[in-house]
N, CA and C atoms as a LAMMPS dump frame, in Angstrom:
ITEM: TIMESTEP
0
ITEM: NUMBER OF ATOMS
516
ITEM: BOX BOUNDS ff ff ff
-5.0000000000000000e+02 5.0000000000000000e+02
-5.0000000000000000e+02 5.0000000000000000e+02
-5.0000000000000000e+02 5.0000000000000000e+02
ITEM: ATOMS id mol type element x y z
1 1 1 N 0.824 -1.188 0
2 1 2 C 0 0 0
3 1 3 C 0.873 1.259 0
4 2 1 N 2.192 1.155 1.316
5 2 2 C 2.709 2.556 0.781
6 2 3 C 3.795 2.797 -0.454
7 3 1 N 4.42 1.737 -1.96
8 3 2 C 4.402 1.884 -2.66
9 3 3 C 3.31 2.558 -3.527
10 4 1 N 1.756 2.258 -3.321
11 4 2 C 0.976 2.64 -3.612
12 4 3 C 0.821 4.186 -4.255
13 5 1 N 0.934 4.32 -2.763
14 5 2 C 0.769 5.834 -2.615
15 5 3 C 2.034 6.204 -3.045
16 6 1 N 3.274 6.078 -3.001
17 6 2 C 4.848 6.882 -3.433
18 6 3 C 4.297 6.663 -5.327
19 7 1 N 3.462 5.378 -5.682
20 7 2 C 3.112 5.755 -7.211
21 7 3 C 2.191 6.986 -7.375
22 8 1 N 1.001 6.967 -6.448
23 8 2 C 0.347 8.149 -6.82
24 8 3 C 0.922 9.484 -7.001
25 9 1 N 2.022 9.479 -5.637
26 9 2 C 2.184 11.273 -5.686
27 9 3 C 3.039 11.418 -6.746
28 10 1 N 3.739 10.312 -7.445
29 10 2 C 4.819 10.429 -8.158
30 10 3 C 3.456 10.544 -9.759
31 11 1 N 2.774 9.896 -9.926
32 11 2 C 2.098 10.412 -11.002
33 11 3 C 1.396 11.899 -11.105
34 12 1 N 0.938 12.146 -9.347
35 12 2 C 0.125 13.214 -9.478
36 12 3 C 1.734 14.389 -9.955
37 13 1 N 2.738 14.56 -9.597
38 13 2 C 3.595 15.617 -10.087
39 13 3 C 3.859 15.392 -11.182
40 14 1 N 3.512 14.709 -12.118
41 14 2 C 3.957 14.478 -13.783
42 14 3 C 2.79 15.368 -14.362
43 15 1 N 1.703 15.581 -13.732
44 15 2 C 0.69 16.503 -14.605
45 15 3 C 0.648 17.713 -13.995
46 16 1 N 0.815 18.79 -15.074
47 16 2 C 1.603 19.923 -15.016
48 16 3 C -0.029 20.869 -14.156
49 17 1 N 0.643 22.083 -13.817
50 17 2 C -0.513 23.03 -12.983
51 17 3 C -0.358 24.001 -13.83
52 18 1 N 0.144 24.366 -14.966
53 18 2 C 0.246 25.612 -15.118
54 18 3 C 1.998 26.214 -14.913
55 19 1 N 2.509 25.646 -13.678
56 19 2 C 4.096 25.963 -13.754
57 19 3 C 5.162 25.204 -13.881
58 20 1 N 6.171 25.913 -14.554
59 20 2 C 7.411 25.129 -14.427
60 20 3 C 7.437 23.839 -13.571
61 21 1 N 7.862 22.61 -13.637
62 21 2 C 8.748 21.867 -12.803
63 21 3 C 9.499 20.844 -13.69
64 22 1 N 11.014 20.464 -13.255
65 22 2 C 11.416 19.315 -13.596
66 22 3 C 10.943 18.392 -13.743
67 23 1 N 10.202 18.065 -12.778
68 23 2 C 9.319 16.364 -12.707
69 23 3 C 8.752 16.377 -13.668
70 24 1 N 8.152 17.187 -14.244
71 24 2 C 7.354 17.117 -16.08
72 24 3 C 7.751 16.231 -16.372
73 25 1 N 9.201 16.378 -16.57
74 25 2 C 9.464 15.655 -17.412
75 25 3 C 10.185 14.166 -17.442
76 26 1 N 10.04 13.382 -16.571
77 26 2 C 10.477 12.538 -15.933
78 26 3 C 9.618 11.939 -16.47
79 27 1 N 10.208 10.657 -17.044
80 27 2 C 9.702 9.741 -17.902
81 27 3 C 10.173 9.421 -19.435
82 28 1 N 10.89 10.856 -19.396
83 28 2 C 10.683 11.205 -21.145
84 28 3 C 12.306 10.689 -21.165
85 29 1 N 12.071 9.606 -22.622
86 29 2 C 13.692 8.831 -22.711
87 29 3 C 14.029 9.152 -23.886
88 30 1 N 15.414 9.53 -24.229
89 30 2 C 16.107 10.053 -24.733
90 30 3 C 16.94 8.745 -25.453
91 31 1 N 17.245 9.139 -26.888
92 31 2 C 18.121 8.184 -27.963
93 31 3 C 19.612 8.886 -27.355
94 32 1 N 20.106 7.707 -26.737
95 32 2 C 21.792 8.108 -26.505
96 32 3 C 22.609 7.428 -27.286
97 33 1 N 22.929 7.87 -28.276
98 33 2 C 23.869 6.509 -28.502
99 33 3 C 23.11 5.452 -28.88
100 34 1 N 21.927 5.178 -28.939
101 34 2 C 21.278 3.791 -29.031
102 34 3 C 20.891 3.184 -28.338
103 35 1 N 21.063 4.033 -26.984
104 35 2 C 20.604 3.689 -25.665
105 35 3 C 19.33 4.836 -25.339
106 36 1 N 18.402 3.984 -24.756
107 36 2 C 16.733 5.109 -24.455
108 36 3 C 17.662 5.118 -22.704
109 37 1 N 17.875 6.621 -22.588
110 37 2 C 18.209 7.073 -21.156
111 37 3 C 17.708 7.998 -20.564
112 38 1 N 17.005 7.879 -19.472
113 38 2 C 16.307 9.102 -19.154
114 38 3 C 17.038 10.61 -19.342
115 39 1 N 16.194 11.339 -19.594
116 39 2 C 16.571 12.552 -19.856
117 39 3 C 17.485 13.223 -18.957
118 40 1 N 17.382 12.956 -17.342
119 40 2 C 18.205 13.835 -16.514
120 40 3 C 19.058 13.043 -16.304
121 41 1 N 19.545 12.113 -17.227
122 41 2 C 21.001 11.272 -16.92
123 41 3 C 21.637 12.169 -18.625
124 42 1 N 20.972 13 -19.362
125 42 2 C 22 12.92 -20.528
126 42 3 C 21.903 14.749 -20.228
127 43 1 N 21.291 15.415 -19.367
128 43 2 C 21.031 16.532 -19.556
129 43 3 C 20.556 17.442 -17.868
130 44 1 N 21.076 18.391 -17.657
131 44 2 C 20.222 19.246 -16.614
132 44 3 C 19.263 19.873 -16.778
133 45 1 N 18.266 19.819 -15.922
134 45 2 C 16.459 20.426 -16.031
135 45 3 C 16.739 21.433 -14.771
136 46 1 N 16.541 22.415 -15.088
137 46 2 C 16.351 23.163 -14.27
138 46 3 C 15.057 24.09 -14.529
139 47 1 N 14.446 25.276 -13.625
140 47 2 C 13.485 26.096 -13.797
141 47 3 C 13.805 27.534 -13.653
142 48 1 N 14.541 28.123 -14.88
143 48 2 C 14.673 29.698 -14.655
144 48 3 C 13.826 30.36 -14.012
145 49 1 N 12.36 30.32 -14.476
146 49 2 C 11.384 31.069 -13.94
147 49 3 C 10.121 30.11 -13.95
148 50 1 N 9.171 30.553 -13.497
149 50 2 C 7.559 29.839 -13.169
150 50 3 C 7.243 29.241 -14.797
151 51 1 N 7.229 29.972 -15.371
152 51 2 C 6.781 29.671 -16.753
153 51 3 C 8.056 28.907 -17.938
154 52 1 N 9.116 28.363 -17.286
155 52 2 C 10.18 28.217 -18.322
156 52 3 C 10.522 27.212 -17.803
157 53 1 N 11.098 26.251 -18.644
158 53 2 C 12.133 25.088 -18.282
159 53 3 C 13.126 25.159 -18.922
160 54 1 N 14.236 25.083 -18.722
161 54 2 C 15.768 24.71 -19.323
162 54 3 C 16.181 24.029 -19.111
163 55 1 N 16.752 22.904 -20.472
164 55 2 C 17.179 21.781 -20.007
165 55 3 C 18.652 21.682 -20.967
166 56 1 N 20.23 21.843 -20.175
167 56 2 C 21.252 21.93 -20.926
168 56 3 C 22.012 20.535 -20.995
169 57 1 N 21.87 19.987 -22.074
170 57 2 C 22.581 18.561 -22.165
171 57 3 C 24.131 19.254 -21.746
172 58 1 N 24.48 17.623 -21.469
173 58 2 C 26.261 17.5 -21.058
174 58 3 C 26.725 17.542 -22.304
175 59 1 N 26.168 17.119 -23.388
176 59 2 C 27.089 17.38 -24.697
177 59 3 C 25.748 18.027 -25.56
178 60 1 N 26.813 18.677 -26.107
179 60 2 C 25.763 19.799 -27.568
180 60 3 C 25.329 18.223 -28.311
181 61 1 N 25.87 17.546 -28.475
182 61 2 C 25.311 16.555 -29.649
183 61 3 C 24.04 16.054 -29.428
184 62 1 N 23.229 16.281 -28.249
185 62 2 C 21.929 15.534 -27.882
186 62 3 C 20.873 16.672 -27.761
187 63 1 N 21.403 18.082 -27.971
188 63 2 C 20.056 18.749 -28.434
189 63 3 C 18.884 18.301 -28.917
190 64 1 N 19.119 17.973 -30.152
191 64 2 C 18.694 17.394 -31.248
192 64 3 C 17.652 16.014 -30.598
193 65 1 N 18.45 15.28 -30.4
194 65 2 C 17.813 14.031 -29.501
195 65 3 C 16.684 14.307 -28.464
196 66 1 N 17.024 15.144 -27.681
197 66 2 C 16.364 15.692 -26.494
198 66 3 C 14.965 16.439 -27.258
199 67 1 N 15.174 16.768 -28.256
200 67 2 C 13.948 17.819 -28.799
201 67 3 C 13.18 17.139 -28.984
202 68 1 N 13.731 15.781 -29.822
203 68 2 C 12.959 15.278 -30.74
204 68 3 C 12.27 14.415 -29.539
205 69 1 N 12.7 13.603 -28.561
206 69 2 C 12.102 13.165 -27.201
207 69 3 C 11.076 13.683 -27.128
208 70 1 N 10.865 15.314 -26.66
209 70 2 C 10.084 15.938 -25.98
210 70 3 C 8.852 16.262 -26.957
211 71 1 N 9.313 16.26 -28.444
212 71 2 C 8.016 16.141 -28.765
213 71 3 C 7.224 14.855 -28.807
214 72 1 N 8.472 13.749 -29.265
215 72 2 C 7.884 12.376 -29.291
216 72 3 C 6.506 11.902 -27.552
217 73 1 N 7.003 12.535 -26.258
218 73 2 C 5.918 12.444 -25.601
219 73 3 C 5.133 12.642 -25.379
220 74 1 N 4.519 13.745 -26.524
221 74 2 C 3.328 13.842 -26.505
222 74 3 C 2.46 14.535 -25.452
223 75 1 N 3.114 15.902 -24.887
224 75 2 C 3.04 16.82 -23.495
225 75 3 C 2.234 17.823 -24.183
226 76 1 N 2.402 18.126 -24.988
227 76 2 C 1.698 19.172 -25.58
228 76 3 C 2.269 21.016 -25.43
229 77 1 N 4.135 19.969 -25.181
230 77 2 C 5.012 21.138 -24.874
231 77 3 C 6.424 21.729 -26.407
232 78 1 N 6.427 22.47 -26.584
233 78 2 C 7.233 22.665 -27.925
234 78 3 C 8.478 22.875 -27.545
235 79 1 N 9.426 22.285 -27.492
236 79 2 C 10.788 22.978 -27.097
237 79 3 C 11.703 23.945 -28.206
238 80 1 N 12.659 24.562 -27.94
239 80 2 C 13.012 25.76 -28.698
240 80 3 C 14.565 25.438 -28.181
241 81 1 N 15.018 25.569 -29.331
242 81 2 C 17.328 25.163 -28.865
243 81 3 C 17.614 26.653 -29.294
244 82 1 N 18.997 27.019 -28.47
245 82 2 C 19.514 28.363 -29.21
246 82 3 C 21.305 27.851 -29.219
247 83 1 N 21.164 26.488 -29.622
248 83 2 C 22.45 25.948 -29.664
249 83 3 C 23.097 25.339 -28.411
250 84 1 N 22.684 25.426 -27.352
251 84 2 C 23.761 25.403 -26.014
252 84 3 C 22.314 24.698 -25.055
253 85 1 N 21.207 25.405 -25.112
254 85 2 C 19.9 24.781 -23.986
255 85 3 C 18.937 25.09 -25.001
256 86 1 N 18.164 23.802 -24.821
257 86 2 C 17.046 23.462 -25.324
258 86 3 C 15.755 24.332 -23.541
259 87 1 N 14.943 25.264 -24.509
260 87 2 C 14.358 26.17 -23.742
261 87 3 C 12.926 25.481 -23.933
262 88 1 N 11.469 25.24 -23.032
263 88 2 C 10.384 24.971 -22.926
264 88 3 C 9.448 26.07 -22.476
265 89 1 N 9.228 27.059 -23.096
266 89 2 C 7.972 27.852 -22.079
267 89 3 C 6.772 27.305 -22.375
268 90 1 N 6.06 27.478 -20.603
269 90 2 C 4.82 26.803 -20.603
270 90 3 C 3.532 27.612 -20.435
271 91 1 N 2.989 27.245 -21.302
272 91 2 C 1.33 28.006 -21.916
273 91 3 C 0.83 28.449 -20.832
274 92 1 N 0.308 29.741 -20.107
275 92 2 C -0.686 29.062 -19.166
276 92 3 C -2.077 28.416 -19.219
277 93 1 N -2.687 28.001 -18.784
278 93 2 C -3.543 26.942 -19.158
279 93 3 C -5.471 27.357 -19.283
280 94 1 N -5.639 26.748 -19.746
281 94 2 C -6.782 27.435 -19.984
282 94 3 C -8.163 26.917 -18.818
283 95 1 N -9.314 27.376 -18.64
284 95 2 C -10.264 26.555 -17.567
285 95 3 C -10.858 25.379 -18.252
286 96 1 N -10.846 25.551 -19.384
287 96 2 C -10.789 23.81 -20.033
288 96 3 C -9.749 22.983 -19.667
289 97 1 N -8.439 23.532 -19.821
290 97 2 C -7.83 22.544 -19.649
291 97 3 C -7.368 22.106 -18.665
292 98 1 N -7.556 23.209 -17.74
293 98 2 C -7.824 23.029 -15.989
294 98 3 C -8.332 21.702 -15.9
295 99 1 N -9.483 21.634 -16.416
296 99 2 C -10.744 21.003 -15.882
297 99 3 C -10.606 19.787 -16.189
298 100 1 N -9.742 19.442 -17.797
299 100 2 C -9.138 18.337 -18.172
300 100 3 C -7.945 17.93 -17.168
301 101 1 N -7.379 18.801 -16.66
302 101 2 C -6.191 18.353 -15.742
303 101 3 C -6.628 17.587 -14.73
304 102 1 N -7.96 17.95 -14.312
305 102 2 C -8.242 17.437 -12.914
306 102 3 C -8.819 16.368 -13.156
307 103 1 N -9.621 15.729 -14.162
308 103 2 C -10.308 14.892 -14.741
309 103 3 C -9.364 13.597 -14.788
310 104 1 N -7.642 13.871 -15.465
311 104 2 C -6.816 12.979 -15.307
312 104 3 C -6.355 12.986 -13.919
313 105 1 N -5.844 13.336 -13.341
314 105 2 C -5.552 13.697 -12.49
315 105 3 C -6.394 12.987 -11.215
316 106 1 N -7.62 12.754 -11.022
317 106 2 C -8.766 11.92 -10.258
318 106 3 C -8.906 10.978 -11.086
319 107 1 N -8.836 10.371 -12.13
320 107 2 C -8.515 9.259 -12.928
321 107 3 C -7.422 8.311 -12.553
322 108 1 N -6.672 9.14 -12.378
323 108 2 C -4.882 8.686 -11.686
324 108 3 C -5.119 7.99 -10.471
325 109 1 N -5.476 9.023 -9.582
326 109 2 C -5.902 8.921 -7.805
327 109 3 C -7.3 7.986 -7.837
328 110 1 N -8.4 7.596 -8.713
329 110 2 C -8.867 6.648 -8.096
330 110 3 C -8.261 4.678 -9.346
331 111 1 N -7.441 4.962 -9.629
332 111 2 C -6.757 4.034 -10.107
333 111 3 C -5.866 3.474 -8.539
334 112 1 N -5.21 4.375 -8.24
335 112 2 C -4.765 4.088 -7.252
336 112 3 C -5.171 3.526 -5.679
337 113 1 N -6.242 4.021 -5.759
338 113 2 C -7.324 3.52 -4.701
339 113 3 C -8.096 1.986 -5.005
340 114 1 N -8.212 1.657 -6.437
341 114 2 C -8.311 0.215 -6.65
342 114 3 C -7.311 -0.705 -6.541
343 115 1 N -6.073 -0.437 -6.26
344 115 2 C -5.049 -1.056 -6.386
345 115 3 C -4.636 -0.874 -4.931
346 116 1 N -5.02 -0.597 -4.346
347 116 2 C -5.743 -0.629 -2.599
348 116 3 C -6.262 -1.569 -2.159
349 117 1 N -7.52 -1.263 -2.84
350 117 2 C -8.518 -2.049 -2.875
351 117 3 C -8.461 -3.859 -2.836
352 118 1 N -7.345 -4.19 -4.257
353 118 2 C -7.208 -5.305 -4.331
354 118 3 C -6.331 -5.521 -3.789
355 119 1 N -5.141 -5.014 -3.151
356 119 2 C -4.42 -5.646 -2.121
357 119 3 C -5.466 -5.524 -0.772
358 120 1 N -5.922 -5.044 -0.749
359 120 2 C -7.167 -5.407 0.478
360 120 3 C -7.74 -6.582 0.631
361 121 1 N -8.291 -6.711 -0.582
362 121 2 C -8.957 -7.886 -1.183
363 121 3 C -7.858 -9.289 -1.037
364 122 1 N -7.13 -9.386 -1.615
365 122 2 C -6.178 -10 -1.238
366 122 3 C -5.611 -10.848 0.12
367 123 1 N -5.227 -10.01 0.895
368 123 2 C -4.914 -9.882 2.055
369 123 3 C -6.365 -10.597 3.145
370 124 1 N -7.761 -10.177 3.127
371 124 2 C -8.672 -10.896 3.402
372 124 3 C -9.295 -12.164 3.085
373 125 1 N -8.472 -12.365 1.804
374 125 2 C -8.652 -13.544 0.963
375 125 3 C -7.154 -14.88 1.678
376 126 1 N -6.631 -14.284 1.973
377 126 2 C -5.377 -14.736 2.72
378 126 3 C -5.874 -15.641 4.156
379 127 1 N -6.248 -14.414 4.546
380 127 2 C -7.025 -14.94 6.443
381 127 3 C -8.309 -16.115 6.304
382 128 1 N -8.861 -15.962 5.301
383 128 2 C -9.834 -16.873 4.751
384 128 3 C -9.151 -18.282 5.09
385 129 1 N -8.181 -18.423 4.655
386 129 2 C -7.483 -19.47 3.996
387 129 3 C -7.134 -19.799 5.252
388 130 1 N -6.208 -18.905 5.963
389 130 2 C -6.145 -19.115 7.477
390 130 3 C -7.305 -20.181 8.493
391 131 1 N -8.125 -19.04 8.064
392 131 2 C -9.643 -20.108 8.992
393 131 3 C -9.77 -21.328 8.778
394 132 1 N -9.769 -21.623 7.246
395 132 2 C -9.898 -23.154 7.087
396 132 3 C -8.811 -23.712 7.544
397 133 1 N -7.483 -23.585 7.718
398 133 2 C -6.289 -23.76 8.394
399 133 3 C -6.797 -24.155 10.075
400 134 1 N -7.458 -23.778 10.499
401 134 2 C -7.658 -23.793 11.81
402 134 3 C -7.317 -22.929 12.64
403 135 1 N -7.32 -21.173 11.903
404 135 2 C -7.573 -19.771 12.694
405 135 3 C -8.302 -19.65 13.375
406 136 1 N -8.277 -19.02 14.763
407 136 2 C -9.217 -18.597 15.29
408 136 3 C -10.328 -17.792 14.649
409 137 1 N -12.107 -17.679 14.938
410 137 2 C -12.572 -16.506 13.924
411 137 3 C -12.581 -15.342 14.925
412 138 1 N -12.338 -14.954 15.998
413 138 2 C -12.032 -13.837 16.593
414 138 3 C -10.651 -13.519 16.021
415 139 1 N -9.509 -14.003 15.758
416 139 2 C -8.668 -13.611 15.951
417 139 3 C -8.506 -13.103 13.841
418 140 1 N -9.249 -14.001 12.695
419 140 2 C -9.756 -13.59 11.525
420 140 3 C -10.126 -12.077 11.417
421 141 1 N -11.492 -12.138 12.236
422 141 2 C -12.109 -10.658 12.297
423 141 3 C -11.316 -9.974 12.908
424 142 1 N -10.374 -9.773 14.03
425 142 2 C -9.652 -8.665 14.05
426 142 3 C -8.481 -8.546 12.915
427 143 1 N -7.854 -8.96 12.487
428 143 2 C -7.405 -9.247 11.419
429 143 3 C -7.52 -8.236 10.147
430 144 1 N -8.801 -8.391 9.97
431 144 2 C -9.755 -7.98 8.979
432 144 3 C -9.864 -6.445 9.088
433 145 1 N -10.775 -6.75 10.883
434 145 2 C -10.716 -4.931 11.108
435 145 3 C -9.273 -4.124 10.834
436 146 1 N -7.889 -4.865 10.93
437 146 2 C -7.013 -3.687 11.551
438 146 3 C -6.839 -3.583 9.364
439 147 1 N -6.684 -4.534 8.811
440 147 2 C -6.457 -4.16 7.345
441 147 3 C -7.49 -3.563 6.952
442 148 1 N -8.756 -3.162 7.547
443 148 2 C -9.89 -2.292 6.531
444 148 3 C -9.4 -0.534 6.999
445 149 1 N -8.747 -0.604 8.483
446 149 2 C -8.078 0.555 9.369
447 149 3 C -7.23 0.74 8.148
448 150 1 N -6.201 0.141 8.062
449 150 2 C -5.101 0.363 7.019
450 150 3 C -5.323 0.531 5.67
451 151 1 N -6.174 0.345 4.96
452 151 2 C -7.262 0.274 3.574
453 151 3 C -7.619 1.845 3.92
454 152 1 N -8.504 2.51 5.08
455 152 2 C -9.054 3.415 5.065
456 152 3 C -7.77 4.515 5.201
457 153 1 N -6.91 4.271 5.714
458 153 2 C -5.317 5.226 5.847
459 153 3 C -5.118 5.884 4.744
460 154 1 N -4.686 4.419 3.866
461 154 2 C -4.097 5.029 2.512
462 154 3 C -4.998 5.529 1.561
463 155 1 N -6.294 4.93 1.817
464 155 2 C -6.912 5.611 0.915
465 155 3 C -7.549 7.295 1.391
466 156 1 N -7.521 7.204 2.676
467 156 2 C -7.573 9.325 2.638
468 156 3 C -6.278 9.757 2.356
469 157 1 N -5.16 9.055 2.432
470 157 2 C -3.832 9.675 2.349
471 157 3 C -3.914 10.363 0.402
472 158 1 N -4.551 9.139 0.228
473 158 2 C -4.319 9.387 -2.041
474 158 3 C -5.435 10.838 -2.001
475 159 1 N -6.116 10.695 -1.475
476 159 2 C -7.701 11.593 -1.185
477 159 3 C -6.971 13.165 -0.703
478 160 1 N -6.064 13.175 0.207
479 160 2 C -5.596 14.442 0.455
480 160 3 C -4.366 14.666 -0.791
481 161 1 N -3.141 13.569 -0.829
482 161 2 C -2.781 14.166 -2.35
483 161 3 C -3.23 14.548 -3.277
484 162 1 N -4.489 14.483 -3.789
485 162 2 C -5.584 14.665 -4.775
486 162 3 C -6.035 15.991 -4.617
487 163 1 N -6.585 16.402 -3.251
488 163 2 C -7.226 17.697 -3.407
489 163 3 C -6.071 18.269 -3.394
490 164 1 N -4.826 18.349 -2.508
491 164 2 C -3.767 18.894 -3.267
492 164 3 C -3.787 19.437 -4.357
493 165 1 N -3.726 18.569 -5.136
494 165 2 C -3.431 18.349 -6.384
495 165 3 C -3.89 19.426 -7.359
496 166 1 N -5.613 18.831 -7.281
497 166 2 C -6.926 19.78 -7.711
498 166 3 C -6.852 21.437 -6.979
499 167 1 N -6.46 21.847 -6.051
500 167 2 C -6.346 23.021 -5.563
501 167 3 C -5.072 23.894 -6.81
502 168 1 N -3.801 22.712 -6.822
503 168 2 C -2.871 23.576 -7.6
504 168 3 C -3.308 23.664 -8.786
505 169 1 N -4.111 22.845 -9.448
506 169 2 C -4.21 23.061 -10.728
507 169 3 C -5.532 24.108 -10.63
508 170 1 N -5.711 23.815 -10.538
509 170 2 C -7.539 25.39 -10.087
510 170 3 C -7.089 26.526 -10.289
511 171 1 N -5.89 26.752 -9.089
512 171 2 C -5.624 28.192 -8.923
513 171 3 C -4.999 28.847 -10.23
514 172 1 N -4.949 29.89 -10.713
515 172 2 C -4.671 30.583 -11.919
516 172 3 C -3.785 31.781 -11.312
């Protein structure tokens, strides 16, 4: 479960609010050599300002590579080279696409809450097995109660990353 959640928050920072961040772009793999390497192993991401990303490869030769990456993922971000850093400014966003943000975004977070769910499921399906074993059923049902306790944890924990989430992308 708390892999769980380290997947959620790690998806919920891949979808952008409107500002700059590195984590954007995390994911996005890069032709090295013939090798797909993540981007912040061939290059530095940094954030000049709210609205900008700069990302300066270790060698000029992967501009090129890096561009073509960033469009290949399909972000809906254009990058711009002036020879030395490949530059990203980011749109600000519109209340459509707000609204689309949050839409994925609670798409994400209750994906994650099923995958809760079935390790829940799981785990009760386990103690089952127990009983016919010759478990106690007092000692089953508590069992049960303390994993539905732990079920209900993580799942307000994804529930507060979420409105998080939905708050940053809202605000304009």
């Amino acid at each position: 479960m708390k892999k769980t959640i380290e997947h959620a928050r790690a998806e919920l920072v891949k979808i952008r609010a409107g500002k700059a961040n590195p984590n954007m772009l995390d994911g996005i793999l890069v032709d090295y050599y013939g090798n797909e390497t993540p981007l912040n192993q061939v290059a530095n991401v940094n954030t000049p300002d709210s609205q900008t990303l700069a990302i300066q490869p270790w060698e000029k030769s992967m501009i090129e590579p890096i561009e073509r990456a960033i469009q290949d993922a399909n972000l809906g971000l254009n990058p711009q080279d002036d020879g030395t850093i490949v530059r990203i400014n980011i749109p600000p966003l519109t209340e459509e696409r707000r609204l689309a943000l949050v839409k994925q975004a609670k798409s994400e977070a209750e994906s994650c809450k099923v995958s809760i769910r079935n390790i829940r499921r799981e785990a009760n399906d386990e103690i089952k097995g127990l009983v016919k074993d010759g478990l106690a059923e007092d000692s089953a049902k508590d069992a049960e109660d303390s994993i539905q306790k732990l079920t209900d944890t993580y799942i307000s924990q994804i529930d507060q990353h979420m409105d998080a989430k939905e708050k940053e992308i809202l605000t304009v």
